[in-house]
C-alpha positions as CSV (number, residue, x, y, z in Angstrom):
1,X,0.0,0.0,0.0
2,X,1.6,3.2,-0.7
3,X,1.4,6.5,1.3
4,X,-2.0,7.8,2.0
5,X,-3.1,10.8,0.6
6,X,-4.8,13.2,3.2
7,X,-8.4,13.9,2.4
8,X,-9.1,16.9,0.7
9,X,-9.6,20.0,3.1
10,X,-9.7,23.7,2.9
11,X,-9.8,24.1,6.6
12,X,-6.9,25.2,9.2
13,X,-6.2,23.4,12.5
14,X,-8.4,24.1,15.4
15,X,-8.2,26.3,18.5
16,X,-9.4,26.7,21.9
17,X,-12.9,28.0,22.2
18,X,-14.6,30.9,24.0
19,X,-17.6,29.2,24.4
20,X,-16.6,26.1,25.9
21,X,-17.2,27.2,29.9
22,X,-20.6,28.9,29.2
23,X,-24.0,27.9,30.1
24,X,-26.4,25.8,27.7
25,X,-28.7,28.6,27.8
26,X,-25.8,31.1,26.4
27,X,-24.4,28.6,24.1
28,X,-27.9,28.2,22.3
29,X,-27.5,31.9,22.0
30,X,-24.6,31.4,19.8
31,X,-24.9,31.4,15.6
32,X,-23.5,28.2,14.3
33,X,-21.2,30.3,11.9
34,X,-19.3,31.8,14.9
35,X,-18.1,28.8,16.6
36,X,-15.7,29.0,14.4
37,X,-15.9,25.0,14.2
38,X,-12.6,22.9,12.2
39,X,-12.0,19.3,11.3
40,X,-8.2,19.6,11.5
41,X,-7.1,19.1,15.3
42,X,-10.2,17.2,16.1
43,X,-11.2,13.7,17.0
44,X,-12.9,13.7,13.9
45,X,-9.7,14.0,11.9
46,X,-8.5,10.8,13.4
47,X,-11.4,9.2,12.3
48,X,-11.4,10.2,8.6
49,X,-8.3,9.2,8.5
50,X,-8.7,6.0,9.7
51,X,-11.7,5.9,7.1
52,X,-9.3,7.2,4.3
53,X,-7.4,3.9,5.5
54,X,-10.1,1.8,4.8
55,X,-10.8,3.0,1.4
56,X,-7.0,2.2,0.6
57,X,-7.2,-1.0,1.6
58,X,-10.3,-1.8,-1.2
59,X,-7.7,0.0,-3.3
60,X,-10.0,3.6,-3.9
61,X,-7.6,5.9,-4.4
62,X,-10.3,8.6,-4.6
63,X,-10.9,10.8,-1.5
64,X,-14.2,12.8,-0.9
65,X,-13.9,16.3,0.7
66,X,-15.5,16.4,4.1
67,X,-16.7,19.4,5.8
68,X,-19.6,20.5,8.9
69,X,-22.3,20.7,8.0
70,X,-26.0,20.5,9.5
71,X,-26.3,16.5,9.8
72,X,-24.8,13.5,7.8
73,X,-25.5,14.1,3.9
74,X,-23.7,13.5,0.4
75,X,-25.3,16.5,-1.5
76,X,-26.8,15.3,-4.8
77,X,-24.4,14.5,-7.7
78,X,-21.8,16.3,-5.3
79,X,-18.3,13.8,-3.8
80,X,-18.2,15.9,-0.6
81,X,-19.1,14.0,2.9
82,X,-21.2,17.0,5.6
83,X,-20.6,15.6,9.0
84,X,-23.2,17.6,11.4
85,X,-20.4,20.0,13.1
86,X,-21.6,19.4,17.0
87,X,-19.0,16.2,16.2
88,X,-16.3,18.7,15.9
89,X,-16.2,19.7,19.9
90,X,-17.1,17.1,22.8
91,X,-19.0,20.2,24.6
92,X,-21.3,20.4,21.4
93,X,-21.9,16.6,21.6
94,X,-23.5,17.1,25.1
95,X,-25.7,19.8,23.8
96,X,-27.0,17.9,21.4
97,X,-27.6,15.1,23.7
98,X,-29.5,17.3,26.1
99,X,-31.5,18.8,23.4
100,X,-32.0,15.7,20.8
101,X,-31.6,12.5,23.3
102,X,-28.8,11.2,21.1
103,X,-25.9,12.2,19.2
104,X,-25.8,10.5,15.8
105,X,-22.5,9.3,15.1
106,X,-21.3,10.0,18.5
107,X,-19.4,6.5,18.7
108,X,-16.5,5.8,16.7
109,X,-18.7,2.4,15.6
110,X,-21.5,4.4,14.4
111,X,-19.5,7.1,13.0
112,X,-17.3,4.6,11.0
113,X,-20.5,3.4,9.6
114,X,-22.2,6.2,8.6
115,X,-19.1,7.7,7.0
116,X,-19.3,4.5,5.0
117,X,-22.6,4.7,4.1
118,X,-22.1,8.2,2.8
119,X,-19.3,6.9,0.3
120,X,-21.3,4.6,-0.9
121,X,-23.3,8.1,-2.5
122,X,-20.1,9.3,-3.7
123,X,-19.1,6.6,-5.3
124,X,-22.5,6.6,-7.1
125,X,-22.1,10.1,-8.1
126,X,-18.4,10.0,-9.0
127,X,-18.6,7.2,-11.6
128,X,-22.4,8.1,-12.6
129,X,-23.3,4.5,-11.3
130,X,-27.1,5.1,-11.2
131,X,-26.9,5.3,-14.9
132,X,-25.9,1.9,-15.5
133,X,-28.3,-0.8,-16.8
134,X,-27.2,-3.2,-15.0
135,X,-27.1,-1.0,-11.8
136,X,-30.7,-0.3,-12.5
137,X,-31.8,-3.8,-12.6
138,X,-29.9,-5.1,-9.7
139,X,-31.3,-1.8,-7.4
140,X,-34.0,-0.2,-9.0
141,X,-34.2,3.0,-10.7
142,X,-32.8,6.1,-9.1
143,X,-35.3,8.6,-10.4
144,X,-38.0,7.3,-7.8
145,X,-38.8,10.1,-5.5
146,X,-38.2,9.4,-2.0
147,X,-40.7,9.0,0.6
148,X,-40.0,10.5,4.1
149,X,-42.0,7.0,4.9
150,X,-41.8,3.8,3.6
151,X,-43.4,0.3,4.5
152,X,-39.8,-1.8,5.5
153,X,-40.0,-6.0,5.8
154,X,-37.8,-6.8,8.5
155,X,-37.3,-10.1,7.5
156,X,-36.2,-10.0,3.8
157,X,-33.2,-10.8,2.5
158,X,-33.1,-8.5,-0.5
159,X,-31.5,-6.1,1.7
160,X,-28.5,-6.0,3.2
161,X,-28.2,-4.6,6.8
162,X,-26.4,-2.1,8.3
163,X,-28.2,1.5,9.3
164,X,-30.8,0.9,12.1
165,X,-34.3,1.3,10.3
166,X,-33.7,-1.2,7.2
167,X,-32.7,2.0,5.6
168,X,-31.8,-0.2,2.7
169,X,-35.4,-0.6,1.5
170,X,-35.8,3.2,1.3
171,X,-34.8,4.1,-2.2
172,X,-32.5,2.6,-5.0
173,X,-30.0,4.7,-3.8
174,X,-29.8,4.5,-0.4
175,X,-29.9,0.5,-1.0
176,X,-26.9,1.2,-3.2
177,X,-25.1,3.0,-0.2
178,X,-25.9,0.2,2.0
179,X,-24.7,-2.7,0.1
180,X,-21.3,-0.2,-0.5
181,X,-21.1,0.2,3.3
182,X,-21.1,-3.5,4.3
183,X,-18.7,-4.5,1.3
184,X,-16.1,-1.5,2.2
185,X,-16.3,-2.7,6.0
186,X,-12.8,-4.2,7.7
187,X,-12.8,-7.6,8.2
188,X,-16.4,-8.3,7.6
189,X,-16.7,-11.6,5.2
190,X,-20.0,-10.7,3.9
191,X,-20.0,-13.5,1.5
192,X,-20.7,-15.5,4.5
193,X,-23.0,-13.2,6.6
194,X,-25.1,-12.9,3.4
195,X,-24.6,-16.5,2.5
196,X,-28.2,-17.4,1.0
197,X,-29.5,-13.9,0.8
198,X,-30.7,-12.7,-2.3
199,X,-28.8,-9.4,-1.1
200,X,-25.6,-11.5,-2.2
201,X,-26.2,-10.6,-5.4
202,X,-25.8,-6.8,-4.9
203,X,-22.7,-7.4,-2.7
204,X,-20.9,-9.4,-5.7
205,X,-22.1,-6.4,-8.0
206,X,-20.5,-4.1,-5.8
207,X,-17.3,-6.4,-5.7
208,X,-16.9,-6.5,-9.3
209,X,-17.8,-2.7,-10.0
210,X,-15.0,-1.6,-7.3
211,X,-12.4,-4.2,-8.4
212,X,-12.9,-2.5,-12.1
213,X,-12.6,0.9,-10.8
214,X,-9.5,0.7,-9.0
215,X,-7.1,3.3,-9.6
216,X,-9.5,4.7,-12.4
217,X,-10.3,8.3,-11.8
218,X,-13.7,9.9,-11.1
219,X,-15.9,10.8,-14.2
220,X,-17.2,13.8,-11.8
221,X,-15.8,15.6,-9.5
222,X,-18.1,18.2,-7.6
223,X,-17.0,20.2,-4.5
224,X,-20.5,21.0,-3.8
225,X,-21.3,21.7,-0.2
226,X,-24.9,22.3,1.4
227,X,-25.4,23.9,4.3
228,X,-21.9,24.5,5.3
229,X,-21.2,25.0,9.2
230,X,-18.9,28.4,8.4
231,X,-21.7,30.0,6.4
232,X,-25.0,28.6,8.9
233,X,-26.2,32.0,10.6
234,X,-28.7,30.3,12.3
235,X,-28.4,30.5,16.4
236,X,-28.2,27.2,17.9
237,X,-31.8,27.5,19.8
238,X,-33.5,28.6,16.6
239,X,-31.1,25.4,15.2
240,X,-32.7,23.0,17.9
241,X,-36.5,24.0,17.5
242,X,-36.4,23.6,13.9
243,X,-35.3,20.0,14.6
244,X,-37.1,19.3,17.7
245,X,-40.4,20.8,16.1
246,X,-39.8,18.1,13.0
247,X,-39.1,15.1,15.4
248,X,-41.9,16.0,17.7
249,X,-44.3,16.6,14.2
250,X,-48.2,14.8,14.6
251,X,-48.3,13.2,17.7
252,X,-51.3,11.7,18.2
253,X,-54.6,11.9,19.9
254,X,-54.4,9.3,22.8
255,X,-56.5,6.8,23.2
256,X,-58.0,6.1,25.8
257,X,-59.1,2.7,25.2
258,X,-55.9,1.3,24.6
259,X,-54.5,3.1,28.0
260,X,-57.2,1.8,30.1
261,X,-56.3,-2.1,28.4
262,X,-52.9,-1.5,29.7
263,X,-53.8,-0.3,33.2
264,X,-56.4,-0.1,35.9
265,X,-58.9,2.1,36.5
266,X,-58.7,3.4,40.0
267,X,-60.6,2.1,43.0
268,X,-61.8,3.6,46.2
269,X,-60.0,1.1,47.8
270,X,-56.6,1.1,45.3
271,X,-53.0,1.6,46.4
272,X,-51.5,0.4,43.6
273,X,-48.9,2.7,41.8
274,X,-49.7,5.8,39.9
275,X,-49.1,4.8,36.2
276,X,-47.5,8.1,35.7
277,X,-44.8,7.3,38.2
278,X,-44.0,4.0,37.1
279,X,-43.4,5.3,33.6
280,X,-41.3,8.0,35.0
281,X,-39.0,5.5,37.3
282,X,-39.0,3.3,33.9
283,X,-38.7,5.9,31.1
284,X,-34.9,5.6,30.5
285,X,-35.3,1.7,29.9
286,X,-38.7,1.7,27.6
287,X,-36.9,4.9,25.6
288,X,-33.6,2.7,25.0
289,X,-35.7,-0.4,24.2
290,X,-38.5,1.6,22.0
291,X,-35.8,3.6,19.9
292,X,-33.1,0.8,19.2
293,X,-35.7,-1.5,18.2
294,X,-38.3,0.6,15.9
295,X,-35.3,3.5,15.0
296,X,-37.4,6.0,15.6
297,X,-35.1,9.2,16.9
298,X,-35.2,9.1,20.9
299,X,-36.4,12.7,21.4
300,X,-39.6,11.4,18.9
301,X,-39.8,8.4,21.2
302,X,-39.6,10.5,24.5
303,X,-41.8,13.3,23.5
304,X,-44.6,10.3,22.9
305,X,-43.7,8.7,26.0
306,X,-44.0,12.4,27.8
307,X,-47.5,12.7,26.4
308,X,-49.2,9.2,27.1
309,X,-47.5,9.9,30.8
310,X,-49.4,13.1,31.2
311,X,-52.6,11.2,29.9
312,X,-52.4,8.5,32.2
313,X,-52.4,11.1,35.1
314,X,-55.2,12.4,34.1
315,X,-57.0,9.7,34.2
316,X,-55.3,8.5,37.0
317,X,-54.5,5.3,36.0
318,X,-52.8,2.9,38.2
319,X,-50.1,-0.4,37.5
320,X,-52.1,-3.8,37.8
321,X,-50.6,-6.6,40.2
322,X,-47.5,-7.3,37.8
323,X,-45.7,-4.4,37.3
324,X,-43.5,-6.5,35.0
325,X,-45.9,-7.4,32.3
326,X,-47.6,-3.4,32.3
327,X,-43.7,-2.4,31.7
328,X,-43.8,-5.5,29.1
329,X,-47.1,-5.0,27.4
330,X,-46.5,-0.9,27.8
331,X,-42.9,-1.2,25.9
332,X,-44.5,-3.2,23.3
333,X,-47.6,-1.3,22.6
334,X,-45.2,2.1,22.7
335,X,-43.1,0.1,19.7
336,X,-45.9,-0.6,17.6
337,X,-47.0,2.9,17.3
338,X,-43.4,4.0,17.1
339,X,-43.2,1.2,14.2
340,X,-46.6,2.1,12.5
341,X,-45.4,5.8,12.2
342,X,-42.0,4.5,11.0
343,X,-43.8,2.9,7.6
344,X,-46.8,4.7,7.6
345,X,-46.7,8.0,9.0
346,X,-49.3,7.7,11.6
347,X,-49.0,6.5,14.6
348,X,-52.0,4.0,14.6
349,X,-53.6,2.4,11.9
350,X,-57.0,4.0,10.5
């Protein structure tokens, strides 16, 4: 393997920051464009350069540009990586986790993979991959329009898996980026995880595209950047509510019905724990189990939790004799709504 070349940059190394020691409140006062946010000197930089690694090692020579920007995205047609900038500082990271529940790609694991999901788009748009027959008829046709929702079969093996979500069975592309991300992975032998799978097929495509590639230079080369951290004059808090407003979008109506299934009415006579309480004392563990399992962001996840909480006081339900199956039967009703919005956009079926 010969020397690495470093990944294309236009930014200088980073310095110490003014608003590290302030307050939430006066860092969500901040505009994103003032941080004065960098790559270079970051923990960051040691990851894409362990990425660039990775893509030397399947012998891609080519390196996208990678900048902050508002949230993981490969611009359309464009061979530039925006990785949301609150990765770039460790006191941004715990922002975000106050304000969203979770910090996506805030482990090197998940960062790693979404960095390789992400090339997988460049790739496509670098060597105008879409527009191959053969791509088409292997993935499907990229000039579908995307759905924000999309009915996902958990179980099929048409699809190889990687994001959380089945975010494979989205769109063409996406299914493209997907297959790219679990062929570029280290030490993965996906010929035998996918042994049997008609996802195989994609993998092998994948294989024998990339083999044929190596060394060849892009067709396109666009430095396109969207929503670039430097130029973002948006303040933080005005930042957050946009995003908390989308995630926390058409909750439903609660219903009653269902709630009063899952717990008891009370007596004259009851002691039995307040509902609400028990779902406060238990609301870390049903968010973790909801969110991992459906993919649903955690602040969606919580907001609903929050609401069917408040409900249950007001009707002043209580736990039955086995706290253990309400947490059970609670967790799993919670998912299915969280699912049913996932494919449908509603959170119970009509």
């Amino acid at each position: 393997m010969g020397k690495m070349n470093k990944p294309p940059s236009d930014e200088q190394p980073c310095k110490e920051f003014d608003w590290v020691q302030l307050t939430d409140e006066k860092l969500l006062e901040m505009r994103i464009c003032d941080l004065g946010l960098k790559i270079n000197g970051t923990e960051l930089e040691s990851k894409i350069q362990l990425f660039c690694k990775e893509l030397e090692a399947k012998n891609i020579s080519f390196k996208p540009l990678f900048y902050l920007g508002d949230e993981w995205f490969c611009p359309e047609g464009a061979c530039t990586i925006a990785i949301p900038f609150y990765l770039a500082h460790p006191r941004l990271e715990k922002l975000e986790e106050r304000m969203m529940m979770e910090v996506e790609g805030g482990t090197d694991t998940w960062c790693m993979q979404l960095l390789r999901h992400e090339m997988g788009h460049v790739i496509n748009h670098a060597y105008l991959l879409g527009k191959r027959k053969k791509w088409q008829k292997i993935f499907g046709s990229p000039s579908i329009e995307y759905s924000e929702f999309y009915r996902a079969r958990p179980f099929s093996k048409r699809y190889v898996k990687h994001l959380d979500d089945w975010y494979a069975q989205s769109h063409p592309e996406e299914d493209f980026a997907e297959t790219f991300a679990i062929w570029l992975t280290p030490e993965l032998n996906w010929r035998h995880q996918y042994k049997d799978w008609k996802a195989l097929e994609k993998l092998e495509f994948v294989d024998q595209v990339m083999k044929a590639l190596a060394g060849t230079p892009p067709l396109v080369v666009s430095r396109k950047k969207i929503c670039d951290a430097s130029r973002l004059r948006s303040q933080l808090k005005k930042f957050y509510q946009r995003r908390r407003r989308f995630y926390a979008e058409d909750l439903p109506d609660f219903f009653d019905s269902d709630l009063k299934r899952l717990f008891c009415e009370p007596t004259d006579s009851s002691s039995a724990q307040r509902a609400t309480i028990f779902l406060r004392r238990n609301r870390k563990s049903i968010l973790n189990a909801v969110s991992t399992w459906t993919g649903e962001p955690k602040f969606t996840i919580n907001r609903l939790l929050r609401s069917i909480s408040e409900r249950c006081a007001e009707l002043d339900l209580r736990i039955g004799s086995d706290p253990e199956k309400s947490g059970l039967e609670f967790t799993a009703y919670l998912a299915a709504m969280a699912s049913n919005y996932r494919h449908t956009g509603r959170f119970k079926r009509k």
